[in-house]
N, C-alpha and C positions, 0 to 999 in steps of 0.2 A: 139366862140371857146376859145377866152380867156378866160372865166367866165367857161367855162368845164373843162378846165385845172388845174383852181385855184380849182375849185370843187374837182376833184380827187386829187391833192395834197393833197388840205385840210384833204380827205377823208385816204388816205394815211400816213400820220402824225399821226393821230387819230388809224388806227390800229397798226402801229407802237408804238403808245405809250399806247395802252392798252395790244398788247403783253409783250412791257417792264414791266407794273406792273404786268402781270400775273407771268411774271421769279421772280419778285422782290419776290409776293405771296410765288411761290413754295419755293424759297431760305428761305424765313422766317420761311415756315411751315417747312422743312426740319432743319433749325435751333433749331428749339423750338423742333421737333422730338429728336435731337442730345443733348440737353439740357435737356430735360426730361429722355434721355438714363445714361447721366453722372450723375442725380443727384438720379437716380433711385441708377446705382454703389454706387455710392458715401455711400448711404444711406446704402445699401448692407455690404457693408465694416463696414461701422459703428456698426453694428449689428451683424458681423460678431466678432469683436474685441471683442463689450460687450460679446458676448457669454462665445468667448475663455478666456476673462478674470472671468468670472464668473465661466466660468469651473474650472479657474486655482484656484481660490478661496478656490471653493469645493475641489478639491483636495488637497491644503493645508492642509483646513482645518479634510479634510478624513484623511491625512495623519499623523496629529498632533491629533487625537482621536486613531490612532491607534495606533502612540507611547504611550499617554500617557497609552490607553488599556495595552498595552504592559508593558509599564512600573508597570504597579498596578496589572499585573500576577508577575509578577516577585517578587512584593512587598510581594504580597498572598502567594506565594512558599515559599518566605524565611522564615514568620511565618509561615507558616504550616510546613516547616523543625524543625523550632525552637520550636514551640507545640511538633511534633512528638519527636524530640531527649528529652525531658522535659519528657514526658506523657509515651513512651511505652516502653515496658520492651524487643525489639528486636531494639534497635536504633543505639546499641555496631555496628549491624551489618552494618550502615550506613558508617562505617570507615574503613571496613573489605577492602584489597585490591586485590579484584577475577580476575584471569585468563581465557575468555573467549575465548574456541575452537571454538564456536561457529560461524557462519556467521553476526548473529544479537541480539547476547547477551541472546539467546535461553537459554542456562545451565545453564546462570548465576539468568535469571529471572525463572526458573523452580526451581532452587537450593534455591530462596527467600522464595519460593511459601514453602519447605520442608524443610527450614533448620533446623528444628529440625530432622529432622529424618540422623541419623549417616549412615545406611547404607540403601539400597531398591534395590526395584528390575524396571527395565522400558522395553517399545518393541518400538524399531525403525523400524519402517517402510519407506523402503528409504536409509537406516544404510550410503551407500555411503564408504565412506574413512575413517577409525577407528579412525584419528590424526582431520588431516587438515578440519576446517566447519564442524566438528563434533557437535553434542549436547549431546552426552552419555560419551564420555572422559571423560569430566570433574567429572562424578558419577563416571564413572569406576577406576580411579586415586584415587579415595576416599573411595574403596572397596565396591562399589555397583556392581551388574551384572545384565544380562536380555537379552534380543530375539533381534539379530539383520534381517533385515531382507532384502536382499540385491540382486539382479538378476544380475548384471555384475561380470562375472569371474573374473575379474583382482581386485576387489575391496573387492568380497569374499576371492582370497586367503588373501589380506593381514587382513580382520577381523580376520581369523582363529588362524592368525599368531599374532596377537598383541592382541587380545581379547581371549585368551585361554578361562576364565572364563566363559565367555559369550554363549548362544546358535546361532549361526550364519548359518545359511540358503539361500540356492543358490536359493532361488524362491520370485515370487510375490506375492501381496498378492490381491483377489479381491472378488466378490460377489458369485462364484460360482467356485468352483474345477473344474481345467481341464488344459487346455495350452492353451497360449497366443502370437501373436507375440508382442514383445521389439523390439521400434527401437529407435539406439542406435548412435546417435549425439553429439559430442563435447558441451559440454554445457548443452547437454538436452537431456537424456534419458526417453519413455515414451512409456508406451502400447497404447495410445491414439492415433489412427492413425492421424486425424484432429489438434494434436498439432505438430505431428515427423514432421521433415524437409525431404524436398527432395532429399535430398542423404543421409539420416541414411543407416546404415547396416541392418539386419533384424535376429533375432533370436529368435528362439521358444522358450520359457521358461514354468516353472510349476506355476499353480497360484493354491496357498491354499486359503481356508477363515481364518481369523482371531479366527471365533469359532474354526476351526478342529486346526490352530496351537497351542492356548491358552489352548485346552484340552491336547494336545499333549506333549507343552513343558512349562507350568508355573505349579510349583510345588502344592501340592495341601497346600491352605490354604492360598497362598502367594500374600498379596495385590500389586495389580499392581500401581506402585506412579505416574506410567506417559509414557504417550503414544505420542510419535512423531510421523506425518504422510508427507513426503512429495514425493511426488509420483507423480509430475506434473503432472495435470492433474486429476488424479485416485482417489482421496478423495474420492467420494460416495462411487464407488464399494467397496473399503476397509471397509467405514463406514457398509455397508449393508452386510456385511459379516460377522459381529461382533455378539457375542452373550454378549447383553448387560444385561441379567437375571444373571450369571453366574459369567462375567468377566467385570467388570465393572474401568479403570483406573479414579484415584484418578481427572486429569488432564489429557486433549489431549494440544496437541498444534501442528497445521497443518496449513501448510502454505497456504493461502487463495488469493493468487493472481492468475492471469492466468500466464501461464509458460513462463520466461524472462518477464513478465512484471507487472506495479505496479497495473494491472485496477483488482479490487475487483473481489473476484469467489466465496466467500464465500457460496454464497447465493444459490450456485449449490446444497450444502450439509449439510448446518445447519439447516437443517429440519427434518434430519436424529438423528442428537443430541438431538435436542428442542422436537423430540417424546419420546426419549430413558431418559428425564430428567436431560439433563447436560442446563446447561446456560454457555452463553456467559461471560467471566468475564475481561480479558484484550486484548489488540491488542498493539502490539508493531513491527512498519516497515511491514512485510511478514505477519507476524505470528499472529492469533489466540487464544485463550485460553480458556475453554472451563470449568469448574467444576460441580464435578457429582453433584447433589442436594440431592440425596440419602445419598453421605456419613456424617459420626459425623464429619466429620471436614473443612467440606462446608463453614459455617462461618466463621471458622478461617482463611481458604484461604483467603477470600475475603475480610478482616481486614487486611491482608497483602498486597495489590494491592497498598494503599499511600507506604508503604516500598521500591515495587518497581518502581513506579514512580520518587522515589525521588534518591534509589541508582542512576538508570538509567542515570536521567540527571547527576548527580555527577561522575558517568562514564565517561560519554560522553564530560563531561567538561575537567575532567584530562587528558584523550586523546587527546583534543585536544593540551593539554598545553605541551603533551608528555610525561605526567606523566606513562601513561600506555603504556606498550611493547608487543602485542603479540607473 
């Protein structure tokens, strides 16, 4: 009995202490689990830093390429202002100090594009408010005149009233005669149903084509120097309504974004030009610029493009400096 007792003790002991190293076991293994987990992190992080410090690097150093870029346009501008005031016989004009009605220096880069010409004629399509974001005031102040062309009442009376000169017309302008509804939004009036806002008002107005108005009301023989289009939205219909054999403007300049905003639309309607033989020639903010290839003074325009580049920012700088007062 005693030698069974001693047995199973013994026996007892023995599994007791091979369950203890088995706990011992899992605790190690679970250790070394726990320890490969941290140094896995650990590692993580590491990798982690080098990254973000290698990003930071790059960017430094992207950022120190783009000053210096930056800087070596700037460097480029300045001789190229100082070649052009040296070298061309329109530089006087560089120092000239313009008042632009304009929204986005329209008159003033149109008036570069023709400064030689004392007086002319142009058609606005869009005319708007005769004063205020005007682009034709600034001609008409300087004894030019031409076709406004304007669909809101309240806008037409005051053309009539402040542009005696001028031909001013209560209609739209588009690809086929007939009527049209205008919906007419604070901010944005437009025949284009998919631009009007949901509570425009609604009014039927007369849409001419461009061909029947330019036989109608541009005198015969009378070169047209420039054609404004902004008609939110309407650019094609107006362009396709043109009788570009005939009546051909020296310059369009039509504002190519979608209405209220900066995303490009050009592309809706410069296809319309690019057949009829006008090229693309400057873009400045909104605006467009478009030069017929047909005319003798195609080239000259486009020799004047550095002219405006360069007034431009010189503009832009004084303004800011509050040199310039609208």
């Amino acid at each position: 009995m005693k030698e069974n007792k001693l047995l199973l003790r013994k026996g007892k002991n023995i599994h007791n202490k091979q369950k203890k190293e088995k706990k011992e076991d899992k605790s190690k293994t679970i250790l070394f689990i726990v320890l490969i987990i941290i140094i896995f992190f650990e590692l993580f992080i590491i990798l982690n830093q080098n990254n973000f410090i290698k990003n930071k690097l790059q960017e430094e150093k992207k950022f120190k390429n783009e000053k210096d870029i930056e800087s070596i346009k700037i460097i480029e501008k300045k001789l190229e202002y100082k070649k052009y005031m040296k070298n061309s016989e329109d530089s006087d004009l560089l120092n000239l100090n313009l008042t632009s009605y304009a929204q986005f220096l329209e008159d003033i880069i149109l008036f570069l594009f023709l400064y030689d010409k004392k007086t002319g004629f142009y058609i606005d399509v869009g005319a708007n408010d005769p004063i205020k974001d005007s682009v034709t005031n600034f001609f008409y102040v300087r004894g030019w005149n031409g076709i406004n062309i304007e669909p809101l009442d309240d806008k037409y009376i005051l053309l009539k009233e402040k542009r005696p000169r001028d031909i001013n017309l209560n209609i739209t302008a588009g690809k086929e005669k007939g009527n049209t509804t205008l919906y007419i939004h604070e901010g944005l009036t437009t025949i284009m149903k998919n631009y009007s806002r949901p509570k425009a008002t609604r009014k039927i107005v007369k849409v001419e084509t461009m061909t029947d108005i330019c036989k109608n009301y541009v005198p015969n023989g009378t070169i047209i120097d420039f054609c404004k289009i902004d008609v939110e939205g309407g650019e094609r219909d107006v362009l396709l309504g043109y009788d570009f054999i005939n009546y051909r403007p020296r310059i369009f300049c039509i504002e190519s974004t979608l209405p209220l905003s900066m995303i490009p639309s050009y592309q809706l309607f410069e296809d319309v030009l690019i057949k009829n033989n006008y090229s693309f020639i400057y873009q400045y903010n909104i605006n467009r610029f478009y030069v017929d290839n047909k005319s003798m003074f195609s080239n000259i325009l486009r020799k004047r493009v550095t002219l405006i580049e360069l007034y431009v920012e010189k503009y832009n700088e004084r303004k800011k400096n509050n040199k310039y007062k609208k």
